[in-house]
ZAKEZA-641686 format. One record per residue (C-alpha): x, y, z; residue in one letter. Coordinates in steps of 0.1 Angstrom, whole numbers, plus 5000, padded with zeros to 4 digits. Each point is the difference from the previous one (the first is absolute). Layout:
<nodes>
    c1    c2    c3  aa
     X     Y     Z   A
...
</nodes>
This chain:
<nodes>
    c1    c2    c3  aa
  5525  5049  4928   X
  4988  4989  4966   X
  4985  5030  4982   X
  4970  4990  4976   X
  5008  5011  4961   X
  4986  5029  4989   X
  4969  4985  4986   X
  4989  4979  5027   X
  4985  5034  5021   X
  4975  5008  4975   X
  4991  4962  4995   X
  4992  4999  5036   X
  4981  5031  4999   X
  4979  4990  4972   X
  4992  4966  5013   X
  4989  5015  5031   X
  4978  5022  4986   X
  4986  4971  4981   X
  4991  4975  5028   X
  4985  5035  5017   X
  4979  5006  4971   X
  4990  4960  4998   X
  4989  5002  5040   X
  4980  5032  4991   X
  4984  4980  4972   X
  4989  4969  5017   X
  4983  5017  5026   X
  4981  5022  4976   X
  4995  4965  4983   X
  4989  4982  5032   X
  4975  5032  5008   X
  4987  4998  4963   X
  4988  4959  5006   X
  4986  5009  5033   X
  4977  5023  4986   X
  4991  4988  4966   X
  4968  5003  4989   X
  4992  5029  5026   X
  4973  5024  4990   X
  4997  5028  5024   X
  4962  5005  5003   X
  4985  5036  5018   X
  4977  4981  5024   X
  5005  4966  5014   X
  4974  4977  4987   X
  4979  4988  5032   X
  4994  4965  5003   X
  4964  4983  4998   X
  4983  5005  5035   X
  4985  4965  4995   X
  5033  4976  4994   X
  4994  4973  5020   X
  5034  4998  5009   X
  5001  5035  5017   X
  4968  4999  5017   X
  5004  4965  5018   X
  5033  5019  5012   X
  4982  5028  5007   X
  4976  4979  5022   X
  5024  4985  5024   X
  5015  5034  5014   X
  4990  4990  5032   X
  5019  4973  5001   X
  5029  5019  4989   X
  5031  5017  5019   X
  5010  5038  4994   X
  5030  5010  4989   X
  5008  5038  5000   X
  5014  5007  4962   X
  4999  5026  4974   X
  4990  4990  4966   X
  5003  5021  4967   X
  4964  5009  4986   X
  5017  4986  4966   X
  4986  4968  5014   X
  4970  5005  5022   X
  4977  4991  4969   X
  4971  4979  5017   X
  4972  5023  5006   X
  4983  4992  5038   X
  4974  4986  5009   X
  4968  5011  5017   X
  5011  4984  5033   X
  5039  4999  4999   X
  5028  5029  5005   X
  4995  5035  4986   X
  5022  5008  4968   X
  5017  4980  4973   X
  5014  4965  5006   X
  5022  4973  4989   X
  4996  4965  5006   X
  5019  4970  4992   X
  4995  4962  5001   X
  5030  4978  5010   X
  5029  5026  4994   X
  5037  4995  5001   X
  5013  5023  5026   X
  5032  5019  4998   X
  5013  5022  5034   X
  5027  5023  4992   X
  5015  5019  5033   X
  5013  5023  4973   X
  4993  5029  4976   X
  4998  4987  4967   X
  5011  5024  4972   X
  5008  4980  4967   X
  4978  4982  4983   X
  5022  4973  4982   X
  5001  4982  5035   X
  4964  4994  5002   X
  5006  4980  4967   X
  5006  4966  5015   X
  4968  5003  5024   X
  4981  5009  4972   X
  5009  4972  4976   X
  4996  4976  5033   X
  4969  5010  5006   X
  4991  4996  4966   X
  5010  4964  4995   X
  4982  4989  5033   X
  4969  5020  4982   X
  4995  5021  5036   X
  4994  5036  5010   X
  5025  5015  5016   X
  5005  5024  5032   X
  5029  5021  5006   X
  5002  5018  5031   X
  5034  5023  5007   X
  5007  5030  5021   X
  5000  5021  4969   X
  4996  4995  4962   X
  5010  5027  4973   X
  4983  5008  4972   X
  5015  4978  4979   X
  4991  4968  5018   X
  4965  5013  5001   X
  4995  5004  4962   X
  5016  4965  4996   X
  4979  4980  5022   X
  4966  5021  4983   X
  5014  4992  4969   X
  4999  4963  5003   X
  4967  4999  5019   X
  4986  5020  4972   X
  5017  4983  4971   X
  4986  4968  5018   X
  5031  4984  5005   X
  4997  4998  5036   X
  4977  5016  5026   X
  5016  5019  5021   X
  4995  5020  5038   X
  5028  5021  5009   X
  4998  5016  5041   X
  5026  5017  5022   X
  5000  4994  5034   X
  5024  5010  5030   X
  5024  4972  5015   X
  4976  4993  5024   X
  4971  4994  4980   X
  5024  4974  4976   X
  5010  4982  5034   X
  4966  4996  5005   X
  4989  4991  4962   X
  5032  4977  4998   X
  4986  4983  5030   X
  4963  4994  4980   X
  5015  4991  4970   X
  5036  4982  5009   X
  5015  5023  4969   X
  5039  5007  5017   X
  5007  5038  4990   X
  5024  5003  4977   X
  5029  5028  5004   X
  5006  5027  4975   X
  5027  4980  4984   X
  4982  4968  4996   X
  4978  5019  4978   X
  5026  5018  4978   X
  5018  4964  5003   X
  4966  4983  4984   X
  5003  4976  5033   X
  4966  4982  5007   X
  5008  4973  5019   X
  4969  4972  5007   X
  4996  5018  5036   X
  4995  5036  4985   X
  4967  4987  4986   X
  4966  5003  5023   X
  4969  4993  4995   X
  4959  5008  5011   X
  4971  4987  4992   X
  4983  5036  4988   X
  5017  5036  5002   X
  4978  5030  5003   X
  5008  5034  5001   X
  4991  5037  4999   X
  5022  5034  5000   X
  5011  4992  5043   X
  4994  4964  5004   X
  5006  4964  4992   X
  4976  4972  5006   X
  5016  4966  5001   X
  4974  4965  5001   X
  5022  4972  5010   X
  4996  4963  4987   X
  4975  4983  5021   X
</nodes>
């Protein structure tokens, strides 16, 4: 058996420690550029009543199909209308759609989505079974900042199967996400997304 010299343990010990501390620091790092530019605010700032965007949305929910989902009151910011649902809304036009059949706890995996999302100059939906705090904050933070608008749900499997059906967005597993994995299949699409604190409204293309 060759025994190392007596220097080589502590070499080992402090590079170790190093590549440690450099993993520690690039996903504070990665974290950091997520959220740049976030300004937590007290109150979400609701969005005009009369965008023209929202409101044709708005006026198609019969046509729509239901989805049963939960959605964070971070982004129900479209105040009702006198005829449509009760309580705060979102509505998007032409979203990207993301399914995860997962709980999603780190933020630096929704960085891909979000710079995807960005370039195609698209809202985007993220539905999982579960999303931590974390994930939350990141997603407000680019919808506020402006980056990218953002619409973030949890649902149980059996809602996704249903909303990957509508869409044709393939779940992705837990470890596609922390993988960044976002193959051409994962992406879905709808015409208009609405939703309130227990539901999801989907209007498909004509």
């Amino acid at each position: 058996m060759i025994v190392p010299p007596a220097w080589g343990i502590p070499v080992i010990l402090v590079v170790g420690i190093a590549v440690v501390f450099f993993g520690w620091w690039w996903d504070r790092r990665a974290t950091r550029i997520a959220l740049e530019g976030y300004t937590p605010q007290p109150e979400v700032d609701a969005e005009r009543a009369d965008d023209p965007d929202a409101a044709a949305l708005l006026s198609r929910l019969e046509d729509a199909v239901t989805v049963p989902t939960a959605a964070n009151p971070a982004f129900l910011t479209l105040k009702p209308g006198p005829d449509g649902p009760a309580g705060p809304l979102a509505a998007v036009h032409r979203p990207l759609v993301l399914l995860a059949d997962a709980a999603l706890s780190d933020p630096v995996a929704l960085v891909p989505a979000l710079r995807h999302a960005r370039a195609e100059q698209r809202p985007l939906v993220l539905v999982a079974t579960e999303l931590d705090a974390r994930v939350l904050e990141t997603l407000d933070a680019n919808a506020r900042t402006g980056r990218v608008t953002t619409l973030a749900l949890t649902a149980t499997p059996e809602a996704l199967a249903r909303l990957s059906e509508l869409t044709a967005a393939t779940p992705l597993t837990a470890q596609d996400w922390t993988a960044g994995w976002l193959p051409a299949n994962a992406w879905g699409t709808v015409d208009g997304w609405v939703a309130d604190a227990t539901r999801s409204w989907l209007l498909l293309p004509a």
